[in-house]
N, C-alpha and C positions, 0 to 999 in steps of 0.2 A: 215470742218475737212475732212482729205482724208481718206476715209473707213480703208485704210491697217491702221491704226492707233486705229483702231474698237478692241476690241476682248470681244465676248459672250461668254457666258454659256450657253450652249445646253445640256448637262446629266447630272446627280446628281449618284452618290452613297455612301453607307453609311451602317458603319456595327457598335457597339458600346453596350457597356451596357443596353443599355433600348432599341435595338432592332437591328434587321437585314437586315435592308432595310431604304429607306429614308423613307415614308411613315410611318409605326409604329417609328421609330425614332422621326421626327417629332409632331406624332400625341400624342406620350408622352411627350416631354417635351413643350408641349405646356398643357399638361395636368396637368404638376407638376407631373409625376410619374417619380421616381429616379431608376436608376437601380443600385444603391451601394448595397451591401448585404457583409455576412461576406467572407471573401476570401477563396476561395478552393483550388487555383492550388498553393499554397504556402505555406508553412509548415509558422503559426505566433503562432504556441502556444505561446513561452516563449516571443513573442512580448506585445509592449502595446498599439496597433494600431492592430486592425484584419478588415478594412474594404476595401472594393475595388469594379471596377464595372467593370465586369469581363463579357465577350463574352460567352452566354453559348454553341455554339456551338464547339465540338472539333476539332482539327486540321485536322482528318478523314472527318469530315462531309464537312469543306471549301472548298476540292478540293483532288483531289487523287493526284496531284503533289505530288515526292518528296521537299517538299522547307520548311524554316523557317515559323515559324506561324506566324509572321511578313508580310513574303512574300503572304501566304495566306487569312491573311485578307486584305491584298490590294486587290489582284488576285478577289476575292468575289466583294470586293465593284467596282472595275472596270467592272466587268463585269454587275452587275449593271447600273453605268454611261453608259455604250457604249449601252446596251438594251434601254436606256432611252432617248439619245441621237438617235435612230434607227442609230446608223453612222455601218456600216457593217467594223471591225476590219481588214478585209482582202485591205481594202483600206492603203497599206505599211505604206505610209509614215507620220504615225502616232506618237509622239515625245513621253517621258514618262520623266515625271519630279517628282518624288519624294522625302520627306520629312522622317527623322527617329532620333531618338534618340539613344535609345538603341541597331537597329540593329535586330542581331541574337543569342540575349541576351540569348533567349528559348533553343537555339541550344548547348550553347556555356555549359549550365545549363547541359544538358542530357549530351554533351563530357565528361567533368568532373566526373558528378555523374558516368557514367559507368567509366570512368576509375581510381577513388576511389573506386568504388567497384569490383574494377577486374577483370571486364567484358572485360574492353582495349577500348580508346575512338573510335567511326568509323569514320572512314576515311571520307564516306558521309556528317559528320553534317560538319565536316571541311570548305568543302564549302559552307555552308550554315550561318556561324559564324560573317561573314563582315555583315554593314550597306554597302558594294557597289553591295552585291547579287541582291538585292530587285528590284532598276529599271529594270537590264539587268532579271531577274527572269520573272518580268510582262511581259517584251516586250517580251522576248523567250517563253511565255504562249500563247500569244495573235499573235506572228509573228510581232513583229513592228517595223519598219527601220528608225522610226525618231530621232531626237537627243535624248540621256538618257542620266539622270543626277541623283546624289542622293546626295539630301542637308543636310547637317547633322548637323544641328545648332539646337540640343536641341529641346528646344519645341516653337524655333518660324520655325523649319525646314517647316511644314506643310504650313505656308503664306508665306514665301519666292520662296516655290517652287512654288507656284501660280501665283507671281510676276516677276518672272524669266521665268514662257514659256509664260507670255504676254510679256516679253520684246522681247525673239525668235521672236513672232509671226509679233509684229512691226518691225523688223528688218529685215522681209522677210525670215527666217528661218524655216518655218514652216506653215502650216495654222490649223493644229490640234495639241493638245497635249491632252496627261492626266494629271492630275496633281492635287497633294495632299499629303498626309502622311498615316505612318502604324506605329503603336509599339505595340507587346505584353505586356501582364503583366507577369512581371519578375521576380525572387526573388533578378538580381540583384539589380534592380529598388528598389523594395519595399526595400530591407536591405539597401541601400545606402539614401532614405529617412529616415528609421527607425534611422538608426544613426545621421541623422543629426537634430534628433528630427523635421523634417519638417512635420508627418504625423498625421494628427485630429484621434483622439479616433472615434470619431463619423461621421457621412456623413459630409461634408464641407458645411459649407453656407457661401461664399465668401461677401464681405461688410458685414457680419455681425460679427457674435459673434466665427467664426472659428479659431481654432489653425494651423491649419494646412490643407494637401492640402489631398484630398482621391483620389488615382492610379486607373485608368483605361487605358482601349485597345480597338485600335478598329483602323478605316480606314476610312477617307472622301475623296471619289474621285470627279473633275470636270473635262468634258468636254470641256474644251477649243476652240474657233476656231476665225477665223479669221471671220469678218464679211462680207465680200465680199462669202467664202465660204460656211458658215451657208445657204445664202440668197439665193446662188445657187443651194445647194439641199434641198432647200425647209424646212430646218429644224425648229424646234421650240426653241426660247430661250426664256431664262429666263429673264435674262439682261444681260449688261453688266458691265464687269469690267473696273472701270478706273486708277486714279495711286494706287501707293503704295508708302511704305516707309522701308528703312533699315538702323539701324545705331548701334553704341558701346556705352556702359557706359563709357569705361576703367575708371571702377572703382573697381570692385572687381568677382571673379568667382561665388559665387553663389547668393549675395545680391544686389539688384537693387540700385541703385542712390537713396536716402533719396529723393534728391530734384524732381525725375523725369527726369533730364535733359536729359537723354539717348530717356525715351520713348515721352516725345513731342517732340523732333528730328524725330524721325521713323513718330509717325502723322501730324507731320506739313510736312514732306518730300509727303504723301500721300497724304494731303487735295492742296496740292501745282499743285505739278505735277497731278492733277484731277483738276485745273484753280477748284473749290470749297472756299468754307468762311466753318469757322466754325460752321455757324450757318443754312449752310444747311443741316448738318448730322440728320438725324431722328432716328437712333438706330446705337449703337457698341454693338457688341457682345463682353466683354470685355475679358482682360486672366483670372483676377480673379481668381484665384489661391488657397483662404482662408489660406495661411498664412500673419501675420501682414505686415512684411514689405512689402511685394508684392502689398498688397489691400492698404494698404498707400501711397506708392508711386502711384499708379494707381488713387485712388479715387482724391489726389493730382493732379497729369495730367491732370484725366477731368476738375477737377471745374477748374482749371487754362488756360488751352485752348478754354473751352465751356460754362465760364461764362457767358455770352451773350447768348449762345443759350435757350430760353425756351420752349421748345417742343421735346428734346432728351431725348432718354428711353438708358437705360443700363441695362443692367443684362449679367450673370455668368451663363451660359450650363453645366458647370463643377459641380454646385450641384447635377446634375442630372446625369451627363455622367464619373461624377469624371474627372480625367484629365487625357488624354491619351498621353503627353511627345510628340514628334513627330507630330502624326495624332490628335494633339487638334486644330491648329489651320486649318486645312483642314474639320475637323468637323465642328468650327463652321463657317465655311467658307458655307456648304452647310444649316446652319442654316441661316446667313443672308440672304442666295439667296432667303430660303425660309420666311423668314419674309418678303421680296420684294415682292413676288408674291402673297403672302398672307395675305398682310396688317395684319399679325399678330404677335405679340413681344412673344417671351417667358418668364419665370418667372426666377426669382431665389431663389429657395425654400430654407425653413429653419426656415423663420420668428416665431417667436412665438409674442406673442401681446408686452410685453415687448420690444422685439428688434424691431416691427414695431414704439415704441415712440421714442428711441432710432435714427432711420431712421430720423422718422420725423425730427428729430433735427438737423440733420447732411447732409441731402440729398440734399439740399439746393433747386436749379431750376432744380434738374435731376433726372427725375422718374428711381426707382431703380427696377420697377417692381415687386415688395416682392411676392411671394407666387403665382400669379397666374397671369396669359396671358391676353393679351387683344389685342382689336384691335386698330387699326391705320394705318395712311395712311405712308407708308413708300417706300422713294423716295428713299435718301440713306445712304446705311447701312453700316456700319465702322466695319472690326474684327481683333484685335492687340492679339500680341502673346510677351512677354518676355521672356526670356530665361538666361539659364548657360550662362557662359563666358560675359553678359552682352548684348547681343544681342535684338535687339528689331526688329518688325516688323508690320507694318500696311498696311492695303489694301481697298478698297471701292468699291462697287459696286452700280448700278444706274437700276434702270426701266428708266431713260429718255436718250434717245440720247443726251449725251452730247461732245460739242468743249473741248480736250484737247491738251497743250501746245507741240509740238515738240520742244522738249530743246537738240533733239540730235545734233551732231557736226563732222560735216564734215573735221575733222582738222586730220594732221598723228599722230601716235602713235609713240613715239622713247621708246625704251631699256636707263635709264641711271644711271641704277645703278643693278650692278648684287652680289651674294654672294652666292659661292657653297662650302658648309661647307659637304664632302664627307670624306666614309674610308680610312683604310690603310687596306692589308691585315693581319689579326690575326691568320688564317690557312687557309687549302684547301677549307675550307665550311663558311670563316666569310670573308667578311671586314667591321672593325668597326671605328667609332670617338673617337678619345681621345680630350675628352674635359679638359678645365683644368680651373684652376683658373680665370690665366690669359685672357682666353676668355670671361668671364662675369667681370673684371675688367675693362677693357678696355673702356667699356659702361658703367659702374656706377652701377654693377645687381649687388645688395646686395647677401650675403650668406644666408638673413633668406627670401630673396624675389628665390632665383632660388630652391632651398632646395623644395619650397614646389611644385616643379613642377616634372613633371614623365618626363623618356626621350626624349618623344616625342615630348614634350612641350619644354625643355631644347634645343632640336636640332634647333624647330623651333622659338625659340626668338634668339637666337644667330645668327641667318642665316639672323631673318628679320632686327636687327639692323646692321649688316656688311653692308645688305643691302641697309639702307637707309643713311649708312657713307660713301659708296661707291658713293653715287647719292648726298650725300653733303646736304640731306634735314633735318632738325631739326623739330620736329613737335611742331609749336609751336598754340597759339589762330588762328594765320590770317591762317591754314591749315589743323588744326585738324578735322574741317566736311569736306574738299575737299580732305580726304585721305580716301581709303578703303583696304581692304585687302582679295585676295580668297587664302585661303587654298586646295592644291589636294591632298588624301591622299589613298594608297591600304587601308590598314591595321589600321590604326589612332591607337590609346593610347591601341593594342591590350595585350601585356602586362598585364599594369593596369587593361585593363578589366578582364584579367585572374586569374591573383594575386585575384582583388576583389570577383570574383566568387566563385574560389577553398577556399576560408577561409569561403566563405557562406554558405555552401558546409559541409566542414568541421565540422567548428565551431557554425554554425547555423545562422538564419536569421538573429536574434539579436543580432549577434556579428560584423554586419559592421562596418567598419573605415569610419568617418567622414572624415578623413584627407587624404583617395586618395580616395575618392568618388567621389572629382569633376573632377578628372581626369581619368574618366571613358570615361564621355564624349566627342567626337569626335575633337569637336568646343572649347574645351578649350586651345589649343593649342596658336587658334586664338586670344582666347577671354586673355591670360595671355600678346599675343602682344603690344595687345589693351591695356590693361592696362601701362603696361611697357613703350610705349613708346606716350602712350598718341592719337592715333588715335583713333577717333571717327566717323569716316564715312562707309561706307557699311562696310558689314563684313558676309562671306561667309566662311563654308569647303567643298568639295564636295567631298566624297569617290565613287570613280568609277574604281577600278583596278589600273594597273602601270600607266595606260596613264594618271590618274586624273592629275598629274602635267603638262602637255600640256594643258591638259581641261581648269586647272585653268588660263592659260594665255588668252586661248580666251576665259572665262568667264569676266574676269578684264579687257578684250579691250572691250567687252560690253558696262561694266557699264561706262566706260571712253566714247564711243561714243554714248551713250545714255544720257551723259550733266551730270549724276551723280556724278559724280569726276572729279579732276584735274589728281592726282597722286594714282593709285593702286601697291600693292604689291602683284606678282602673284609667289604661290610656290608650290613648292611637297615637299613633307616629308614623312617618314619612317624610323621606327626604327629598330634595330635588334639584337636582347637580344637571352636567352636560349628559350624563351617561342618560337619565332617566331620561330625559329631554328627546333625547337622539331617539331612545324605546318608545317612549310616545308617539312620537309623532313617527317612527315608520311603523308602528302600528295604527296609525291612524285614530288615535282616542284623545286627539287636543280639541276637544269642543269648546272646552273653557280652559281658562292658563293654568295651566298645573301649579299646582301650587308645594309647601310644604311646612312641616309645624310638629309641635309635640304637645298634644291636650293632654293634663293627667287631672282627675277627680279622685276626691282622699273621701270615699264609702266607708261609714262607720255604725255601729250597733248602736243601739238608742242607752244602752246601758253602760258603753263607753263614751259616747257622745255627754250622756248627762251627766258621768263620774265625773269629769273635767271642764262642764259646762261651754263646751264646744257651743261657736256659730255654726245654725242651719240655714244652708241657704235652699233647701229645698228635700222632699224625702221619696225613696225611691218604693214606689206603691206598687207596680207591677210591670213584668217585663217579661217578652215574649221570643221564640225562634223561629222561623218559617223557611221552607226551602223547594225552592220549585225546578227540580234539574233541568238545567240547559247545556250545552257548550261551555268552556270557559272562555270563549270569544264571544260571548253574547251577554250585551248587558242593556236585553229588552227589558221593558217594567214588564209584570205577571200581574196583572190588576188581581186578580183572583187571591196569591200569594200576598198581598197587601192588607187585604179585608181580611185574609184569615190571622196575620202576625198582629194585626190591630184587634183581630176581636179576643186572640189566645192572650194581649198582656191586658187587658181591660177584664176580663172571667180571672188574671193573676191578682190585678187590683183591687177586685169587686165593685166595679164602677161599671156605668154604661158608658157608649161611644158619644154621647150626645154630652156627660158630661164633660168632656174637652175641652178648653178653654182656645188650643191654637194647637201649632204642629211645628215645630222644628224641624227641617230636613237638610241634607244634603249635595241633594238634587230635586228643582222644585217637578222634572217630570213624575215622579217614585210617586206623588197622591196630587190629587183637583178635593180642593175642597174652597167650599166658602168661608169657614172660620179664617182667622190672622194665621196667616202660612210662612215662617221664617226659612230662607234659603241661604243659609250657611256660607256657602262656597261662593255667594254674589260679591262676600269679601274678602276670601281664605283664598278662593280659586278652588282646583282640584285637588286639595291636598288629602288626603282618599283617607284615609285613616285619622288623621288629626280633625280630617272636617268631621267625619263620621262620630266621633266623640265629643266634637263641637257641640252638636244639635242638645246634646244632653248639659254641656255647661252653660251653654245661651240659655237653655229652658230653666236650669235653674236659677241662672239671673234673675228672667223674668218674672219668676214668681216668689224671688226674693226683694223684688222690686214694690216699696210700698205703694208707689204712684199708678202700679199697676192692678187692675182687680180680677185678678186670675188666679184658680184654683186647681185645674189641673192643665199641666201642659202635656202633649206629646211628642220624644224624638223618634226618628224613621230616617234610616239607610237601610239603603241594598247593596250586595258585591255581585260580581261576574260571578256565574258558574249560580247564578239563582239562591244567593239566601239572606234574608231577609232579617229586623231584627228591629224590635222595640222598646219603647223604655218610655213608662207613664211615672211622670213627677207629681209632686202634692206641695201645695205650697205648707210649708215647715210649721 
């Protein structure tokens, strides 16, 4: 196996209910001590759930940073990892991949409450209010110039982003990252469980006797690195990680697949691409959740994949850690590591003797670990993560040097199918989408199936099936795993989020709506896709600023060249109601009329494109990340960061900067050039995400345009918090 295919764990950090360090973390729930207690930063009086497992340190004591508590307990547990790791932070070109849920749910809670109590919201939390603060937050703490990304798929976000900077690192993008998850505890978290009756009266004891699941917060970071470089500074690792796995239910937004079929997809995709049998796993740390359907469908999965193995332990951290949405599966991410090096399993408390007969009956050939820790030798350890919108996720890690498969593919990438559902203008300060009837007729989207979706969701199903009408593809059994989808989003379902706040706010905790809860979440946009139109294969959002919809293109040529898929759907989205409106403009960022839209581009393999003799309208030749930390209030150009994201996808392309033909942008300040310079938003407005994926669908116009005599074009956006991102086309 060639080393660059290596990537270790050298740091741990870790901040969470039952302590603030890995160390006392560890050394408690190896103990069976829980740190659930009843909740304090959340008004549950008139609730009938008052339990959670709650950080006790406060936002003051994390960090004197102004930032989200989100943002702070990352900022903690990183710093952590990097002490742990001895890797000295000042070494740039360091990546920052994180994981979140909820965001800046904490922030978003205090805007509101002061500006219900007529104090007037501040302008400061504003920024602080996005799930795309948090990465660009870290790296601008720490100074770090490697690629940042923030995954935002619920609570498998935390093993995705794990999964995601070892694929960077193989790819030769990197040879360090961080990578993990963060979410506070919220009240809108806790009232959007509370309504959906999902939360236990009591602490959760997952596979057991639980109703429901108990909320926690907190932050799992790892030290990622290539192993060529580990080895060269002498570091110490833990082990290493091998594949992973990511896939969709499209079965329903909040309830998993009865049968499983979504989550052994995600762990056969992991035990696969880690060349592994089933029956070498020695311990998963499972999601475990403690409500029924979840721990059913799961307990389901294992005996069904691992009925042969007889020597795998499971248990559920979350009895102890509660569940921390986001940063659960980055937690238990640093608990596998440490079961590896420590030949020792954690428990899953709760048992009482009755529920231990109860086990016995039911457990079959798979120790559930009940109540208390033991030891064993563990080679490798398995930690899956399910999620909102249907999303699954698995990951593995090893003490042994092991051979795994290079399934990536050398083959091009074409554009063939594109769909840019953009505004009209409405005034000085709006362009918006008239959506209508006829738009969801046209695809077959019922009235009681779009109804129950928020605009954001609405924009991005629409945009992804014109998409996939436009590319001629029908998702049917022979392509439903060989299709995935990245979502790039500024803002996602911010709206929704607000609406759900302010009535929490209001009306109290106990008065959430079941019914736009799940479109709180970021990833539901993706996950109503997934459903709708039946793909089942990777499934990604990333919120990182405008530029996220560029991002997500050379996210999805990734996973396309990493053998993972045939066909990806790469999009930006953004919406634009009074809510954003009002955020705008009292943050002061209406330069231009905000705008909003849903671009989606259907990225496909040159070997699937020509199986079915697909239209190219252009092919995607080399694409770039750049990141220059600033503030996430700061959205100066870095001329410097410009010339380097332009010359990293042009050395991706094998082309020079001269052969350019023109430039696509977003924003015409982002580059001065004399070549044909196209500025997107002069007709979209500021539709921050949709424009940003714009530039990539106009360029392939362009140079699927005969009249036109251009051969290479380039797109360019930047987002706040400094990151940058490229994308060189080829005419087809």
């Amino acid at each position: 196996m060639a080393d660059k295919k290596r990537c270790v764990v050298t740091g741990l950090g870790l901040i969470c209910g039952v302590g603030d360090n890995v160390k006392d973390c560890w050394d408690a729930v190896t103990l069976g001590h829980s740190g659930i207690d009843e909740v304090k930063s959340v008004d549950t009086s008139n609730c009938y759930a008052h339990k959670g497992a709650e950080v006790d340190k406060a936002s003051s004591e994390l960090s004197p940073e102004n930032y989200d508590r989100s943002s702070l307990l990352c900022i903690h547990a990183a710093n952590e990892a990097f002490e742990d790791a001895n890797i000295d932070a000042s070494e740039k070109n360091i990546g920052v991949i994180l994981g979140s849920c909820v965001g800046g749910a904490a922030s978003i809670d205090k805007y509101y409450t002061d500006e219900i109590k007529g104090d007037g919201g501040k302008k400061e939390d504003i920024f602080k209010m996005g799930a795309s603060a948090i990465a660009n937050n870290v790296s601008a703490h720490f100074g770090l110039e490697g690629i940042t990304a923030n995954i935002v798929n619920a609570c498998a976000a935390g093993t995705m982003s794990i999964g995601y900077a070892c694929d960077l690192i193989r790819e030769g993008k990197g040879d360090v990252f961080i990578a993990g998850g963060s979410d506070s505890f919220s009240s809108l978290a806790f009232s959007g469980f509370h309504a959906l009756h999902a939360l236990d009266k009591n602490a959760c004891s997952p596979f057991n006797h639980s109703t429901g699941i108990t909320l926690g917060e907190g932050s799992g970071i790892l030290v990622i690195e290539s192993y060529e470089h580990a080895v060269e500074r002498g570091a110490k690792i833990y082990c290493e990680i091998l594949g992973s796995g990511v896939s969709s239910d499209a079965y329903h937004i909040t309830a998993p697949r009865p049968d499983g079929e979504g989550q052994m997809s995600a762990i056969r995709r992991a035990v696969e691409s880690s060349a592994l049998s089933f029956d070498d796993i020695d311990y998963i740390n499972a999601h475990g959740t403690g409500t029924a359907k979840n721990d059913e469908a799961e307990f389901l999965s294992l005996h069904t994949l691992f009925d042969g193995n007889n020597h795998l332990s499971v248990s559920s951290t979350k009895s102890m850690t509660g569940h921390c949405l986001g940063a659960a599966g980055s937690i238990e991410a640093v608990f596998s590591v440490k079961a590896i090096k420590e030949n020792l399993v954690p428990p899953t408390i709760g048992y009482s003797d009755e529920d231990l007969k109860v086990l016995s009956e039911k457990a079959g050939n798979i120790d559930f670990i009940p109540n208390k820790s033991h030891t064993k030798d563990v080679h490798y350890a398995m930690s899956n993560s399910f999620a909102f919108g249907g999303n699954n996720a698995s990951i593995i890690f090893s003490d042994n040097e092991h051979d795994i498969p290079d399934n990536s593919k050398n083959e091009k990438i074409y554009i063939t199918g594109i769909s840019k559902l953009t505004g009209t203008r409405t005034d000085e300060h709006s362009l918006n989408c008239n959506l209508t009837s006829e738009d969801y007729d046209k695809h077959g989207i019922k009235v009681a199936f779009y109804r129950k979706l928020d605009r954001f969701s609405q924009l991005q199903l629409l945009s992804g099936m014109d998409a996939l009408a436009d590319a001629n593809i029908k998702i049917d059994k022979d392509n439903e795993y060989k299709t995935g989808i990245v979502i790039g989003t500024a803002d996602g379902p911010m709206t929704e989020i607000v609406d759900f706040q302010k009535k929490a706010i209001t009306r109290g905790t106990e008065k959430g709506s079941a019914f736009s809860f799940p479109n709180t979440v970021y990833n539901a946009a993706g996950g109503y896709l997934s459903i709708f139109s039946g793909i089942k294969g990777y499934n990604a959002t990333v919120a990182n600023g405008n530029q996220a919809g560029l991002q997500s293109i050379c996210y999805a040529a990734d996973i396309l060249a990493d053998g993972n898929e045939s066909v990806m759907l790469a999009a930006g989205t953004d919406e634009n109601t009074k809510t954003n409106l009002e955020l705008y403009t009292k943050a002061e960022l209406l330069e231009k009329p905000l705008g909003e839209g849903s671009v989606t581009l259907v990225l496909e393999t040159e070997k699937s494109a020509n199986g079915r003799n697909a239209r190219k309208y252009a092919e995607i030749k080399g694409y770039a990340q750049a990141h220059r930390p600033v503030s996430y209030d700061n959205s100066e150009v870095d001329s410097k960061a410009v010339v380097e994201v332009i010359e990293k996808a042009c050395v991706n392309a094998g082309i020079e900067a001269d052969n350019i033909d023109f430039v696509c942008c977003d924003d015409r300040k982002i580059i001065k050039t004399l070549m044909p310079c196209y500025d997107v938003s002069q007709e979209i407005g500021n539709a921050r995400a949709a424009a940003s994926a714009m530039t990539a669908a106009y360029a392939a116009e362009l140079l699927s345009d005969s009249e036109k005599n251009y051969e290479y074009g380039l797109a360019l956006s930047m987002g706040a918090g400094g990151t940058y991102s490229a994308v060189i086309l080829k005419k087809a």
